[in-house]
N, CA, C and O atoms as CSV, one atom per row, in Angstrom:
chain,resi,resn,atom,element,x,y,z
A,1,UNK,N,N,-19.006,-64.171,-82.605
A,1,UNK,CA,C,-18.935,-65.612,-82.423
A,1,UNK,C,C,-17.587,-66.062,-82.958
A,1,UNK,O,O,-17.354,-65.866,-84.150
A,2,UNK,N,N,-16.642,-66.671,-82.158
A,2,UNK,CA,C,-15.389,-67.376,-82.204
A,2,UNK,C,C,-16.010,-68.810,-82.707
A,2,UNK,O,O,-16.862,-69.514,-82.165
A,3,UNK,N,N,-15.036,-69.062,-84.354
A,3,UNK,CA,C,-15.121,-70.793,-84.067
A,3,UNK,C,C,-13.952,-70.973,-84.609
A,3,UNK,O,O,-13.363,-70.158,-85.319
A,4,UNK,N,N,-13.456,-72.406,-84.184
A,4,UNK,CA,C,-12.150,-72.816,-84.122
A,4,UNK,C,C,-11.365,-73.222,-85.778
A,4,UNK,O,O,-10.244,-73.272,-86.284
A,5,UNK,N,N,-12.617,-73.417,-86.095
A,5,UNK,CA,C,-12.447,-74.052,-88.015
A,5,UNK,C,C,-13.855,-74.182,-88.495
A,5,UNK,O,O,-14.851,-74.458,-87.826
A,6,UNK,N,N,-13.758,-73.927,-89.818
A,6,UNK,CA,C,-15.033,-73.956,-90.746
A,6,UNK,C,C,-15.576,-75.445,-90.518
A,6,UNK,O,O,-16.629,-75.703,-89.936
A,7,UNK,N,N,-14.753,-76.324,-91.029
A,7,UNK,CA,C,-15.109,-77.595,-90.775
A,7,UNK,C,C,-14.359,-78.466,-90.378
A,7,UNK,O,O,-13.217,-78.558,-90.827
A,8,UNK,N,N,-15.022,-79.610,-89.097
A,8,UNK,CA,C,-14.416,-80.453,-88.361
A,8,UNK,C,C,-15.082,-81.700,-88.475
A,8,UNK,O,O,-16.288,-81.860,-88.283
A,9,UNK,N,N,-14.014,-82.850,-88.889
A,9,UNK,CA,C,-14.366,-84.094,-89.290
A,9,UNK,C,C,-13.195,-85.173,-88.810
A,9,UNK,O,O,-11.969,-85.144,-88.916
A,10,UNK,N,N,-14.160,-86.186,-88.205
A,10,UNK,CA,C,-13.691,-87.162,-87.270
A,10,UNK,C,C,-13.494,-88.303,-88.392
A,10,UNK,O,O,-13.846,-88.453,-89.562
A,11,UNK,N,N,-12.780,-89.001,-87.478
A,11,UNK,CA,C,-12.642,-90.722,-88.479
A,11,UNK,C,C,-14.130,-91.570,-88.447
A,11,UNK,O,O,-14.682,-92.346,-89.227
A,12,UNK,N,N,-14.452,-91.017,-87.174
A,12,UNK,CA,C,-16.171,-91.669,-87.115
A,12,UNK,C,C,-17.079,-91.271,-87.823
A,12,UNK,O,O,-18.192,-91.790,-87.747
A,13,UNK,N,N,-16.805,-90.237,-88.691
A,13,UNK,CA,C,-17.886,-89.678,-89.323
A,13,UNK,C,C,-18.834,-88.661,-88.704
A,13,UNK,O,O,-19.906,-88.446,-89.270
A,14,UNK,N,N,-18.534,-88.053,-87.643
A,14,UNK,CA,C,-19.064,-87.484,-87.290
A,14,UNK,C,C,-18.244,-85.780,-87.649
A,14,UNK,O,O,-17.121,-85.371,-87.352
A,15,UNK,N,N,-19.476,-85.063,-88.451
A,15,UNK,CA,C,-19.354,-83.986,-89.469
A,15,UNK,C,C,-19.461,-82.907,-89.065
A,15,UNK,O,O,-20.364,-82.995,-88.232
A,16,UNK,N,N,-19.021,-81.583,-89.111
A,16,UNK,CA,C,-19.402,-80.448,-88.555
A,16,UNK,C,C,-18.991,-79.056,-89.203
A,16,UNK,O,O,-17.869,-78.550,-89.222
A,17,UNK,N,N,-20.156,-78.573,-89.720
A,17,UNK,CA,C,-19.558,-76.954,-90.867
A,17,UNK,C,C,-20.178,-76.166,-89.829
A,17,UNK,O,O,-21.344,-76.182,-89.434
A,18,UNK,N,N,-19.153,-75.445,-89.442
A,18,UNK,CA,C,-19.537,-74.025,-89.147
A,18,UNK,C,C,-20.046,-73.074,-89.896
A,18,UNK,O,O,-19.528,-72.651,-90.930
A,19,UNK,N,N,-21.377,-72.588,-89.270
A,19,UNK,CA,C,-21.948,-71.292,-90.061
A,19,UNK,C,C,-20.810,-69.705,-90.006
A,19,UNK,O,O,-20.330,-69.164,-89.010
A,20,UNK,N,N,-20.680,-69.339,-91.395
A,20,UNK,CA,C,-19.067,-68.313,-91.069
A,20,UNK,C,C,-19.759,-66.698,-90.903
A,20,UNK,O,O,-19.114,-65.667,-91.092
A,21,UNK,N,N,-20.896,-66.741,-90.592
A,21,UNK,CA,C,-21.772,-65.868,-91.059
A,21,UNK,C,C,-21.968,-65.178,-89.679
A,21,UNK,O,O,-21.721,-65.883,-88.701
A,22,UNK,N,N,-22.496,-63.524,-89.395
A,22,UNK,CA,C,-22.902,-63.175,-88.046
A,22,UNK,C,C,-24.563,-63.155,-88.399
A,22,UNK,O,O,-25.367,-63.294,-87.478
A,23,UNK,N,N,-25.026,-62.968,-89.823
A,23,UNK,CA,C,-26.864,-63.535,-89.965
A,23,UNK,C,C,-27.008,-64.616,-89.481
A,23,UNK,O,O,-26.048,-65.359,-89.276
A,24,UNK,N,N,-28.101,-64.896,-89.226
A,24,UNK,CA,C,-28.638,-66.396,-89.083
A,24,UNK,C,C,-28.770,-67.057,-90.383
A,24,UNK,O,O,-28.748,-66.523,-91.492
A,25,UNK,N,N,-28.901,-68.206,-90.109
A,25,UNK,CA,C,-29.138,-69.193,-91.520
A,25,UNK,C,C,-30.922,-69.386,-91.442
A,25,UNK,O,O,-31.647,-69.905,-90.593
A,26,UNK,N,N,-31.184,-68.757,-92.648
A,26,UNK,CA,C,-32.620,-69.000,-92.951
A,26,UNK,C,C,-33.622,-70.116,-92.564
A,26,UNK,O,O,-32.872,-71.091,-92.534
A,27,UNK,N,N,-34.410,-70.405,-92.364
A,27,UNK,CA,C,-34.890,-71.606,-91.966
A,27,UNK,C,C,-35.153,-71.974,-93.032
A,27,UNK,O,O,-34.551,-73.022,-93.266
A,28,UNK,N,N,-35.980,-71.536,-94.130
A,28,UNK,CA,C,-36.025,-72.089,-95.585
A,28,UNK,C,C,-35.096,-72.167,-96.279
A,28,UNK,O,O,-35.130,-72.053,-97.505
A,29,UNK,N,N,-34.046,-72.387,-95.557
A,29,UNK,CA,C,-33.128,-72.632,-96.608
A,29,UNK,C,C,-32.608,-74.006,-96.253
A,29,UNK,O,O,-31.975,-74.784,-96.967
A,30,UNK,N,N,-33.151,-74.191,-94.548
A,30,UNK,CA,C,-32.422,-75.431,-94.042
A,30,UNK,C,C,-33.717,-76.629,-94.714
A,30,UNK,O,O,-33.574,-77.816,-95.006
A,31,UNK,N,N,-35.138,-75.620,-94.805
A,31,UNK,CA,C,-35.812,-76.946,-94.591
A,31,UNK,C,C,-35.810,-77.740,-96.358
A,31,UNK,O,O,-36.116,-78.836,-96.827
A,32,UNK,N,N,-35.133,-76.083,-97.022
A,32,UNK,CA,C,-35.230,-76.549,-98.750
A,32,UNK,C,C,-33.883,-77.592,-98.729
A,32,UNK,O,O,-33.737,-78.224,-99.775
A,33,UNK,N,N,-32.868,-77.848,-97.640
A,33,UNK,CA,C,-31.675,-78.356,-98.162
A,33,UNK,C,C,-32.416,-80.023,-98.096
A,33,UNK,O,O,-32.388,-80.675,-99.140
A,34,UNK,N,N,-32.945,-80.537,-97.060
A,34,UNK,CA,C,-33.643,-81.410,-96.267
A,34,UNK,C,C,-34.606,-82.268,-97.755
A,34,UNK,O,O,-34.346,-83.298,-98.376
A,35,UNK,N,N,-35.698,-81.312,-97.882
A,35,UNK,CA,C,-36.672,-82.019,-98.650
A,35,UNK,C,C,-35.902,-81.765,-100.254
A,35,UNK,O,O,-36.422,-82.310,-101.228
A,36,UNK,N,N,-34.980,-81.137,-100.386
A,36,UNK,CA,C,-33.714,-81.529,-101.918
A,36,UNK,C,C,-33.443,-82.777,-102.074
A,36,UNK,O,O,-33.365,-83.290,-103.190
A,37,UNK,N,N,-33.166,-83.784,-100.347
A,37,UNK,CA,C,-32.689,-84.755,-100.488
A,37,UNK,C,C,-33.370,-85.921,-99.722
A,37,UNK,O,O,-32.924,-86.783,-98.966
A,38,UNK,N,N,-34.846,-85.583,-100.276
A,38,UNK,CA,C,-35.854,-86.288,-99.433
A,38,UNK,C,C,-36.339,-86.625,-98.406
A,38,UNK,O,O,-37.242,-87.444,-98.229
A,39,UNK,N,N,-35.569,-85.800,-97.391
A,39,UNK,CA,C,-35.467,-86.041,-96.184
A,39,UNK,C,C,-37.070,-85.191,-95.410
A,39,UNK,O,O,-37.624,-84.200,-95.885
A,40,UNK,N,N,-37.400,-85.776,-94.440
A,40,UNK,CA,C,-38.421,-84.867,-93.591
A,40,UNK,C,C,-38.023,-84.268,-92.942
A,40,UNK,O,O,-37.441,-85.012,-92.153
A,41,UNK,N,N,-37.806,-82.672,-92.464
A,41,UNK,CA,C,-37.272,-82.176,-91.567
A,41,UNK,C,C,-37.758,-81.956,-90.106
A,41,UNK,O,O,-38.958,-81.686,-90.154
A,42,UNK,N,N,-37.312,-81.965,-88.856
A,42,UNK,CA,C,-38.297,-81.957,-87.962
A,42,UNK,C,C,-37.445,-80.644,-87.008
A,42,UNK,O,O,-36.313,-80.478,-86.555
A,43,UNK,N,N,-38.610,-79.960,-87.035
A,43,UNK,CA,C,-38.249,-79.077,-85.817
A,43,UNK,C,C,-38.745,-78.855,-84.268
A,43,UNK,O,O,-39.915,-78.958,-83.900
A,44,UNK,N,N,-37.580,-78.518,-83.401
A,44,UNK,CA,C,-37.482,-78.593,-82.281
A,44,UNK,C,C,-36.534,-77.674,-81.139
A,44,UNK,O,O,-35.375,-77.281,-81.269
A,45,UNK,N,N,-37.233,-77.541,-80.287
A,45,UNK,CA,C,-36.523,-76.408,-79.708
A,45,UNK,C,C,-36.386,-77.147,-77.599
A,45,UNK,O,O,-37.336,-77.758,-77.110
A,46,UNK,N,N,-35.538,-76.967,-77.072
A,46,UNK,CA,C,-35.262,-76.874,-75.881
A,46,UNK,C,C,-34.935,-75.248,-74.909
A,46,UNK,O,O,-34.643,-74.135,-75.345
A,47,UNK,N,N,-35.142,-75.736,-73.460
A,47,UNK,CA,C,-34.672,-74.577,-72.650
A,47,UNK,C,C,-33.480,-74.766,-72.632
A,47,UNK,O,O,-32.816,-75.645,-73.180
A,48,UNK,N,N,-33.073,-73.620,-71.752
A,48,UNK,CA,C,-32.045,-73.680,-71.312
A,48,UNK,C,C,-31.482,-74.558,-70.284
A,48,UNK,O,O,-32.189,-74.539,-69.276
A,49,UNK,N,N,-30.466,-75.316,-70.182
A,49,UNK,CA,C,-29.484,-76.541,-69.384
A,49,UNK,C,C,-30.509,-77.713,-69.819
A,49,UNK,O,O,-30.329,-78.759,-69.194
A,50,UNK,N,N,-31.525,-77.735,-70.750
A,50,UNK,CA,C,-32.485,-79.378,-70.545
A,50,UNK,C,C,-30.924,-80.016,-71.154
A,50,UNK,O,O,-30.177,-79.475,-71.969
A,51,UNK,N,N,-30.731,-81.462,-70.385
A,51,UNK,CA,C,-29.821,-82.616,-71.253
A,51,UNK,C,C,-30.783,-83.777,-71.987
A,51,UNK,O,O,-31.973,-84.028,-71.794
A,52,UNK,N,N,-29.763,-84.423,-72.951
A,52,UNK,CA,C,-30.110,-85.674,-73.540
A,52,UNK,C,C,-29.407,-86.628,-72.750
A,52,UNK,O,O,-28.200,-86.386,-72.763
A,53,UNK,N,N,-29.657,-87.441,-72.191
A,53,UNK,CA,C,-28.750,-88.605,-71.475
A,53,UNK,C,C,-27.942,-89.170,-73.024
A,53,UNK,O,O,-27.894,-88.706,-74.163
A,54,UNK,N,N,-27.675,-89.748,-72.710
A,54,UNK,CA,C,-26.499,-91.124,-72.990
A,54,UNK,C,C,-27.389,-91.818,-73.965
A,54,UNK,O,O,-28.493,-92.255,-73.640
A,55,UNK,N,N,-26.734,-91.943,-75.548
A,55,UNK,CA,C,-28.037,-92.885,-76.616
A,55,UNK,C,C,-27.441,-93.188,-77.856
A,55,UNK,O,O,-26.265,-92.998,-78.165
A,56,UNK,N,N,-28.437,-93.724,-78.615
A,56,UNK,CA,C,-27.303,-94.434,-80.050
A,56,UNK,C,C,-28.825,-94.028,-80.608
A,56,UNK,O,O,-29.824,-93.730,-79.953
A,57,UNK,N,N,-28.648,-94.122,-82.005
A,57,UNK,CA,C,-29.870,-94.181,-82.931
A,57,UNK,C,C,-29.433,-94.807,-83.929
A,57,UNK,O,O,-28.241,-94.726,-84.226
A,58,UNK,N,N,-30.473,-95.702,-84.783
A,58,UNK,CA,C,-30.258,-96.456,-85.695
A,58,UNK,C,C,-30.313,-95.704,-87.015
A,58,UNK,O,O,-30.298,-96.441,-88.001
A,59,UNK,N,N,-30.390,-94.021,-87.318
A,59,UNK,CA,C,-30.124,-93.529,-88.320
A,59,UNK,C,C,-28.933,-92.248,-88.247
A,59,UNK,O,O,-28.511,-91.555,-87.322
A,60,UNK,N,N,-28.683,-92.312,-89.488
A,60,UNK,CA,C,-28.102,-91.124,-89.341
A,60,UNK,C,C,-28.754,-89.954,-89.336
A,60,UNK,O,O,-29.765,-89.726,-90.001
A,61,UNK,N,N,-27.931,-88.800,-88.227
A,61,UNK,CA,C,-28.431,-87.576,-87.936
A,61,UNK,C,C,-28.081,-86.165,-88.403
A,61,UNK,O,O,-26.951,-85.771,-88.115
A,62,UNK,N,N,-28.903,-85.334,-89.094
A,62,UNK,CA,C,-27.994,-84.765,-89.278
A,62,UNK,C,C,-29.167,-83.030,-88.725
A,62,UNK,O,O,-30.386,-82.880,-88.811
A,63,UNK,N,N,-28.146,-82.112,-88.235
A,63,UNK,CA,C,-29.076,-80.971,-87.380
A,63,UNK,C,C,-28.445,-80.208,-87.578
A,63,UNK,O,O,-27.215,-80.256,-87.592
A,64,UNK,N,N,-29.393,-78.958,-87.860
A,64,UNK,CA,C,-28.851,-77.451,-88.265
A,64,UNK,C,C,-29.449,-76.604,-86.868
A,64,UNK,O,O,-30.645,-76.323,-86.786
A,65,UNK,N,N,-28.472,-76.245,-85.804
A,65,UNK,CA,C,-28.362,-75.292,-85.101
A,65,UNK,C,C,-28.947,-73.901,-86.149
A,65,UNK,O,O,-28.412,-73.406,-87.142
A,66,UNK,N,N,-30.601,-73.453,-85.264
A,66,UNK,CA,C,-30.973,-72.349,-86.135
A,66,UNK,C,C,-30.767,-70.945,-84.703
A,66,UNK,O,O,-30.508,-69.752,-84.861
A,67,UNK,N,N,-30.964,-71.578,-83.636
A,67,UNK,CA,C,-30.724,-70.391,-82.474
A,67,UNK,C,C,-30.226,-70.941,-81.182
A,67,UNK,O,O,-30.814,-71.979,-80.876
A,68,UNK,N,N,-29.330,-70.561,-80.347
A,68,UNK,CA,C,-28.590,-70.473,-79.192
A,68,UNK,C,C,-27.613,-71.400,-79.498
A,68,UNK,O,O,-26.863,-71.318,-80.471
A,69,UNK,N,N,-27.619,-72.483,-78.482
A,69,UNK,CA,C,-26.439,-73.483,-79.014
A,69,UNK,C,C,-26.528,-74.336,-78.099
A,69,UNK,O,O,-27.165,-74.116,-77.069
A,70,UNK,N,N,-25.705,-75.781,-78.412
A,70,UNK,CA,C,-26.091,-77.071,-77.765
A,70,UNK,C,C,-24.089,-77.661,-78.286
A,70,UNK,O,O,-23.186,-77.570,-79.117
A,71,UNK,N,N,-24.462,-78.152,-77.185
A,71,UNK,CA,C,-23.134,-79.083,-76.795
A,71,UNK,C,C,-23.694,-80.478,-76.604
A,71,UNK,O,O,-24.442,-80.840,-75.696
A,72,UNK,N,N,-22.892,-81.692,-78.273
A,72,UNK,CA,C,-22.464,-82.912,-78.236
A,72,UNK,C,C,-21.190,-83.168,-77.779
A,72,UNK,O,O,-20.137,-82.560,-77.978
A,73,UNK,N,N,-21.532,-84.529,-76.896
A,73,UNK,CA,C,-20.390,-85.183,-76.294
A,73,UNK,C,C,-20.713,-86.642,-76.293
A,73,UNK,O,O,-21.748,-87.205,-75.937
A,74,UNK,N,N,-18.989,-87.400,-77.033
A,74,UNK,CA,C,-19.084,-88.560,-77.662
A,74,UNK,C,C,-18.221,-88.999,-76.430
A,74,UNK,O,O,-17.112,-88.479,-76.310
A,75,UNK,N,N,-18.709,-90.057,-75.366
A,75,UNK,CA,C,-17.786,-90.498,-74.284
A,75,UNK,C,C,-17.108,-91.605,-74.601
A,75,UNK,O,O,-16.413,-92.093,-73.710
A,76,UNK,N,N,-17.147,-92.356,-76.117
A,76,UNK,CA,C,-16.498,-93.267,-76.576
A,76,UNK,C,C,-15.141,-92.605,-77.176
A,76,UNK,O,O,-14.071,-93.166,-76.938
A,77,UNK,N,N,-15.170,-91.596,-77.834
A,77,UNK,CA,C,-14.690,-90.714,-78.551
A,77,UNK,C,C,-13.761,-89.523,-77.442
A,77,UNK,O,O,-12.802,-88.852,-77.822
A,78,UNK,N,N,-14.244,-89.510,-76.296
A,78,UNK,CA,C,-13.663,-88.332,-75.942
A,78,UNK,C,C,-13.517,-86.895,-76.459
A,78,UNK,O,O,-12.560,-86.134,-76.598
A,79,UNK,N,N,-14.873,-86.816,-76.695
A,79,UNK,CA,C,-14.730,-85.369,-77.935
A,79,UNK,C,C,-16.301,-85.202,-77.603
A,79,UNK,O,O,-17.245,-85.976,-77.445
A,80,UNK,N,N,-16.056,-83.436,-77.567
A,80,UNK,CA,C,-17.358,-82.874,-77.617
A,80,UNK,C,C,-17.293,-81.091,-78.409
A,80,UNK,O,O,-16.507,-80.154,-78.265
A,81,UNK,N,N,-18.702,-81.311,-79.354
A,81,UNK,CA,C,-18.867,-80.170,-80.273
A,81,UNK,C,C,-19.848,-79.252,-79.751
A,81,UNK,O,O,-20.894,-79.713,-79.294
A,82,UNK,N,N,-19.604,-77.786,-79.765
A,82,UNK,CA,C,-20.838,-77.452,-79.307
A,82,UNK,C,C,-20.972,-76.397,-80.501
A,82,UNK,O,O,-20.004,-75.851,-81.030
A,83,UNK,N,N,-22.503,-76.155,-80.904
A,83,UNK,CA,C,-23.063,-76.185,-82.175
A,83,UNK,C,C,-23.337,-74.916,-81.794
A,83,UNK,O,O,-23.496,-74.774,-80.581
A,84,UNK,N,N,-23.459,-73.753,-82.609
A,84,UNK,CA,C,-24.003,-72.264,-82.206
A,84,UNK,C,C,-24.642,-71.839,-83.525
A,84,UNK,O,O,-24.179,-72.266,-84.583
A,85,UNK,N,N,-26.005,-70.761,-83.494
A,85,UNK,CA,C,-26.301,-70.849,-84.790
A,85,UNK,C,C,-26.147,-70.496,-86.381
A,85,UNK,O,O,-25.652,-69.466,-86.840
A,86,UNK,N,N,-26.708,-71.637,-87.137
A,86,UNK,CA,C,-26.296,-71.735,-88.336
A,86,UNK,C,C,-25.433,-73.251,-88.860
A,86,UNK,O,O,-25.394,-73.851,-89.934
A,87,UNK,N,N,-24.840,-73.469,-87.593
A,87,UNK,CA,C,-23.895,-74.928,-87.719
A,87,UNK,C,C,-24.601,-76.526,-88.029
A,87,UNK,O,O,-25.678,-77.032,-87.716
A,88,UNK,N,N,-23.350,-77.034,-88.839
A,88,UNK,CA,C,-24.872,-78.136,-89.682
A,88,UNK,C,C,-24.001,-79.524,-89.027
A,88,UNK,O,O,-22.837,-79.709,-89.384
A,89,UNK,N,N,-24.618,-80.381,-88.135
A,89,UNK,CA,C,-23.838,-81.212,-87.705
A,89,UNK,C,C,-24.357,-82.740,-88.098
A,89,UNK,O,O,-25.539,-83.062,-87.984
A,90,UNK,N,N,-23.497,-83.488,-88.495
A,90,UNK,CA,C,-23.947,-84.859,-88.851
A,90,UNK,C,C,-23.361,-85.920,-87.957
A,90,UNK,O,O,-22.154,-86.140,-87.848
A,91,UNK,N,N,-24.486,-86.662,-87.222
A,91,UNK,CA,C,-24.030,-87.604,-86.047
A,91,UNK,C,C,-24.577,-89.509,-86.738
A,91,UNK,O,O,-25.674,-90.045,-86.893
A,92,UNK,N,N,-23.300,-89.918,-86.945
A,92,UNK,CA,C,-23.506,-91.046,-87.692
A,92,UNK,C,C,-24.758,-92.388,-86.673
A,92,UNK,O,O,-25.212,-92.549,-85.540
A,93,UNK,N,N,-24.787,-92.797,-87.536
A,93,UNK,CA,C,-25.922,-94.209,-86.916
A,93,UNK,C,C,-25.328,-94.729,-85.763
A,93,UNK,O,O,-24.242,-94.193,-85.540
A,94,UNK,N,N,-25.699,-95.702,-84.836
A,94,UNK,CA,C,-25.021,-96.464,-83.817
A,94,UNK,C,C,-23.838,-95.212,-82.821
A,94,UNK,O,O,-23.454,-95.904,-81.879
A,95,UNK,N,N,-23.344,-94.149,-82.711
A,95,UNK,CA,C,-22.158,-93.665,-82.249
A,95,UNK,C,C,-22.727,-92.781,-80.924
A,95,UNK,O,O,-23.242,-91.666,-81.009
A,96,UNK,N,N,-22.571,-93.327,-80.035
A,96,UNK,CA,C,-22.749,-93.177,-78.379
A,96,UNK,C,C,-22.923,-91.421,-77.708
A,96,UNK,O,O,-22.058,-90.857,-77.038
A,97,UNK,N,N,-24.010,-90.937,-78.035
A,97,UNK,CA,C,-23.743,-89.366,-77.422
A,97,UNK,C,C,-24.734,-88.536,-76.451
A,97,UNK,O,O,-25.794,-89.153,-76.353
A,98,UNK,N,N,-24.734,-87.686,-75.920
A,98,UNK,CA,C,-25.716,-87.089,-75.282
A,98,UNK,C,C,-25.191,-85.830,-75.463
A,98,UNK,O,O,-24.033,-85.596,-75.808
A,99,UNK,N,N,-26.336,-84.752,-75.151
A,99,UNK,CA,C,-26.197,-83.141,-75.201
A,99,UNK,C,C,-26.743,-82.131,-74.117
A,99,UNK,O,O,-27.690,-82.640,-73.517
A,100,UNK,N,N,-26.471,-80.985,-73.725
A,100,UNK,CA,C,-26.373,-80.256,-72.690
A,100,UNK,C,C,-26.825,-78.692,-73.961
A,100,UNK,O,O,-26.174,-78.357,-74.951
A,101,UNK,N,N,-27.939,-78.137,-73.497
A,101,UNK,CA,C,-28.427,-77.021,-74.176
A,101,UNK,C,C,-27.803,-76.469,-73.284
A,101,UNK,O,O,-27.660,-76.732,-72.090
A,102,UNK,N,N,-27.144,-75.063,-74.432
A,102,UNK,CA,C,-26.588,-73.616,-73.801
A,102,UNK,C,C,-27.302,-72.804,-72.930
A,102,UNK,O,O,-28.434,-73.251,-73.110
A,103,UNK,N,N,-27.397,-72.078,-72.258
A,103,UNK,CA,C,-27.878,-71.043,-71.819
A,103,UNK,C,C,-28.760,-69.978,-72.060
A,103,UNK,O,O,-29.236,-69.220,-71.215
A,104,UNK,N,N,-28.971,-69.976,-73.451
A,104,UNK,CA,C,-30.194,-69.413,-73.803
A,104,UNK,C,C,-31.031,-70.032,-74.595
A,104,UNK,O,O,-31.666,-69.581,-75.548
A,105,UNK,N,N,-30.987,-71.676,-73.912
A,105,UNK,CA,C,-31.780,-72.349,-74.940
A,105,UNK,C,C,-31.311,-72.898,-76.258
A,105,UNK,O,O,-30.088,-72.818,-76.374
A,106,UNK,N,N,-32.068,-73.550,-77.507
A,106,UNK,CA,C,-31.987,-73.901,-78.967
A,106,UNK,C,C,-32.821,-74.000,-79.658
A,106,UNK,O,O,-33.777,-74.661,-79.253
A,107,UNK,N,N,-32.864,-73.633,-80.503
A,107,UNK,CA,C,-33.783,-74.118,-82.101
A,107,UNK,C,C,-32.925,-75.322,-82.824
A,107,UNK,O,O,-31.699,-75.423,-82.844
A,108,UNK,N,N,-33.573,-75.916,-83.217
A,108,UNK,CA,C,-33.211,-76.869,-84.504
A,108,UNK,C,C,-33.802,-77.239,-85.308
A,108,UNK,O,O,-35.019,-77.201,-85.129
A,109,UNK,N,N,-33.347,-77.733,-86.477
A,109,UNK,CA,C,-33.912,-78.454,-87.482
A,109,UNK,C,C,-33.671,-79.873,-87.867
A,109,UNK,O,O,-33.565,-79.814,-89.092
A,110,UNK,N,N,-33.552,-80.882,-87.573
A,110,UNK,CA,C,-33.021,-82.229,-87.900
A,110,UNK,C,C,-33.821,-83.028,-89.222
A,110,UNK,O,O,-34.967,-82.818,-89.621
A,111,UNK,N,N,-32.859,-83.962,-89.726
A,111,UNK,CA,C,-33.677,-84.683,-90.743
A,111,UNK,C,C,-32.533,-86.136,-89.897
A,111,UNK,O,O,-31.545,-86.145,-89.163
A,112,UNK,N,N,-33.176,-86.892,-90.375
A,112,UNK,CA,C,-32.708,-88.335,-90.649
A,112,UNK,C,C,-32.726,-89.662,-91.565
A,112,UNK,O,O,-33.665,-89.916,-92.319
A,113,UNK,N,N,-31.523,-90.528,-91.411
A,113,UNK,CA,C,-31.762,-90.610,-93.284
A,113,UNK,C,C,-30.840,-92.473,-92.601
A,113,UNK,O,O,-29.720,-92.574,-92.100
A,114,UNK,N,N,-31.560,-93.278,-92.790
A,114,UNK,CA,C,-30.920,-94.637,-92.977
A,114,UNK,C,C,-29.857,-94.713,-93.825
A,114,UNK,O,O,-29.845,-94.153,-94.921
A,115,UNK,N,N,-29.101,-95.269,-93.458
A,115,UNK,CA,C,-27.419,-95.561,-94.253
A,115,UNK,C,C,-27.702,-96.832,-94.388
A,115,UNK,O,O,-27.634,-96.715,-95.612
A,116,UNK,N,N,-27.932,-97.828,-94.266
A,116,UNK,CA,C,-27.935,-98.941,-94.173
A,116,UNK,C,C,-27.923,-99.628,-95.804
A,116,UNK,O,O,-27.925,-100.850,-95.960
């Protein structure tokens, strides 16, 4: 697995650590990072090519790629991340995006957490 930088961070806040690892990232380790910081974690998985249309959410997001990989794209932003596993991505409140699952599908883990 090629990634371009450990970590990539926008002016929008939108966050992204690459996993530097060829293991996977534990799932108990994602769901112990989550409920550390009170968060509920929710897991979820897609096929392969399902998309998210076009959306905003009123919290912040934040998702740990646990298997295959998924591509965000910010059309306000002109920028798109695609997440492979282990990668921990944080998608701020209100910021315009949709996603396109890889080819062999995804696992995830998400929590969400009001900023407000």
């Amino acid at each position: 697995m090629s990634h371009p930088s450990y970590q990539e961070t926008t002016p929008e806040g939108i966050d992204l650590i690459r996993w530097p690892h060829k293991h996977p990232l534990p799932e108990a380790e994602v769901i112990a990072f989550f409920e550390s910081r009170g968060i509920t974690p929710k897991h979820w998985s897609n096929t392969p090519f399902e998309t998210y249309p076009e959306h905003t959410q009123t919290t912040q997001k934040t998702l740990f790629c646990i298997e295959g990989e998924i591509t965000f794209s910010f059309p306000d932003l002109n920028k798109k991340f695609t997440l492979h596993f282990g990668d921990r991505f944080i998608v701020p409140a209100g910021l315009r995006h949709s996603a396109l699952v890889g080819p062999k599908g995804v696992v995830c883990i998400e929590g969400r957490r009001d900023t407000a």
